[in-house]
C-alpha positions as CSV (number, residue, x, y, z in Angstrom):
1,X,31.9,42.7,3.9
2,X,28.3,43.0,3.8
3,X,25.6,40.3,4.2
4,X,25.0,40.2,0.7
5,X,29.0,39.3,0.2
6,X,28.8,36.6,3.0
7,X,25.7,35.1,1.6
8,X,27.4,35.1,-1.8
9,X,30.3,33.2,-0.1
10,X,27.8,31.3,1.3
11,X,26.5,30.5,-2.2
12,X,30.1,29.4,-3.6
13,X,30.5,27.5,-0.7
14,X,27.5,25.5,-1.2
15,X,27.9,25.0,-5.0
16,X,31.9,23.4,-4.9
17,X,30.8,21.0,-2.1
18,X,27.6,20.0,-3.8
19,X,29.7,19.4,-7.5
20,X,32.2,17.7,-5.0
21,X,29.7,15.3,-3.6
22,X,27.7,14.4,-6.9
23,X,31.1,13.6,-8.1
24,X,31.9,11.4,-4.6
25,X,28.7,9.2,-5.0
26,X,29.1,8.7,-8.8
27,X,32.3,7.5,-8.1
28,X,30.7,5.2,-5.7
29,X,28.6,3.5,-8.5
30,X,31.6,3.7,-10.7
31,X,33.7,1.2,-7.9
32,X,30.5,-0.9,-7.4
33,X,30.6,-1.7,-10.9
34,X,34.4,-2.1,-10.8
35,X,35.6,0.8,-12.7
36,X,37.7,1.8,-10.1
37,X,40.0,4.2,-12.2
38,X,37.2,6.6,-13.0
39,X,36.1,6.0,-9.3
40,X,39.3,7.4,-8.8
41,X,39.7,10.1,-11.1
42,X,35.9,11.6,-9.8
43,X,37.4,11.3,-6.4
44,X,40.2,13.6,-7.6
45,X,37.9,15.8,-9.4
46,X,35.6,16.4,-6.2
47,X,38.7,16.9,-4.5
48,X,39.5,20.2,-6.7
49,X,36.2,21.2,-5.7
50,X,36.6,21.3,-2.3
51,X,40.0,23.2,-2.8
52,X,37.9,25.8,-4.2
53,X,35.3,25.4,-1.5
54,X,38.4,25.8,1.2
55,X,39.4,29.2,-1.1
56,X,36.3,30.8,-0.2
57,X,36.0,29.8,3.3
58,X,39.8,30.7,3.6
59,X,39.1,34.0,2.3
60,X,36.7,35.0,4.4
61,X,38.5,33.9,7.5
62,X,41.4,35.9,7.0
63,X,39.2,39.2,6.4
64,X,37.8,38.2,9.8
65,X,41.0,37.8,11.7
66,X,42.1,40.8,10.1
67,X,39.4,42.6,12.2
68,X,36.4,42.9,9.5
69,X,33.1,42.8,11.0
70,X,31.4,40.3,9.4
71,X,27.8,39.7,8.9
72,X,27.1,35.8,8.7
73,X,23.7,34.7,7.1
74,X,22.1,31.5,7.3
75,X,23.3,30.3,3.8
76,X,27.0,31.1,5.5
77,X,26.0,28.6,7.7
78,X,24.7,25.9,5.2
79,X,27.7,26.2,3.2
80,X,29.8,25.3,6.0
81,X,27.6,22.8,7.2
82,X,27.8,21.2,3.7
83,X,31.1,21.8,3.2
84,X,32.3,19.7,6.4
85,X,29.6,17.0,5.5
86,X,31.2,16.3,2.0
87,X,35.2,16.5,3.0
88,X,34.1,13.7,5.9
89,X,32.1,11.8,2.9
90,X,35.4,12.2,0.6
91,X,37.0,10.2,3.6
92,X,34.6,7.6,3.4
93,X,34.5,7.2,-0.2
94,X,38.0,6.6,-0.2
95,X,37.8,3.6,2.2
96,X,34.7,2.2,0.0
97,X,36.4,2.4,-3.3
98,X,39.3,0.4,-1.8
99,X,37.3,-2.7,-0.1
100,X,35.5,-2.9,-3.6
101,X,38.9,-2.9,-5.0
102,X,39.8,-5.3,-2.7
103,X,37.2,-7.7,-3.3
104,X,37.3,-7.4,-6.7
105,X,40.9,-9.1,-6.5
């Protein structure tokens, strides 16, 4: 793969973790306002994005244990970066959407 490809990776990365995110604080404000089963549903829609997020990544791991050389550029590193950032806020999402379930009993 050459830089270009990587940075293109890099790009993918970056773009399913953001959708996932924007979709993980929306559903935030959806469970702060009670509507906890569209705070659900976004949860489970940023969680497809960040399957296709761990596609790419996955993709360009296994042509690096494979033995390709591989070329990593900055935006590489962003999308990683972001990428770990919004599976850990997914996490944390979860837990918040339940104590707002849980005091809304």
């Amino acid at each position: 793969m050459t830089k270009e490809d990587v940075t293109m990776v890099g790009f993918e990365i970056v773009a399913y973790a953001g959708d996932a995110r924007s979709k993980l604080m929306i559903a935030l404000n959806k469970a702060q306002n009670g509507e906890f089963e569209e705070a659900e549903n976004l949860v489970k829609e940023a969680e497809e994005c960040l399957v296709g997020a761990h596609n790419s990544q996955t993709d360009i791991l296994g042509k690096e244990a494979a033995g390709e050389d591989l070329e990593m550029s900055f935006i590489m590193i962003h999308g990683q970066d972001h990428l770990m950032t919004t599976i850990l806020l997914k996490e944390l999402m979860k837990h918040l959407i339940e104590l707002y379930k849980r005091g809304a009993k």
